[in-house]
C-alpha positions, 0 to 999 in steps of 0.5 A: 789245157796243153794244148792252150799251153803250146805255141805250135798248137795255138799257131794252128788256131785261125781269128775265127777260132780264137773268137769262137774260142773265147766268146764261149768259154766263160760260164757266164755273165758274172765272169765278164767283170770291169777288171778282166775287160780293162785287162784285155784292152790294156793287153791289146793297146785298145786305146780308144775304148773305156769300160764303165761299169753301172750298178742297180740298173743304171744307165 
């Protein structure tokens, strides 16, 4: 973890790294909620994408 926690370290991370990084460091399916992709996307000023989540296999 000190090296998520250093600036310097995290510098050295190339985009493909950093997509690497966190397209394989959730356990799975359940980890990927509504919450923490509006998060991203607020964090990211995305604009123009929405999260809409189904339930029961709706679609």
């Amino acid at each position: 973890m000190d090296f998520f926690r250093d600036t310097d370290e995290l510098n050295r991370l190339t985009p493909d790294d950093r997509i690497e990084i966190f397209r394989s460091i959730l356990l799975g399916s359940s980890d990927i909620t509504k919450d923490l992709l509006n998060d991203l996307i607020r964090n990211y000023s995305v604009d123009n994408l929405e999260v809409i989540e189904f339930y029961n296999d709706e679609k």
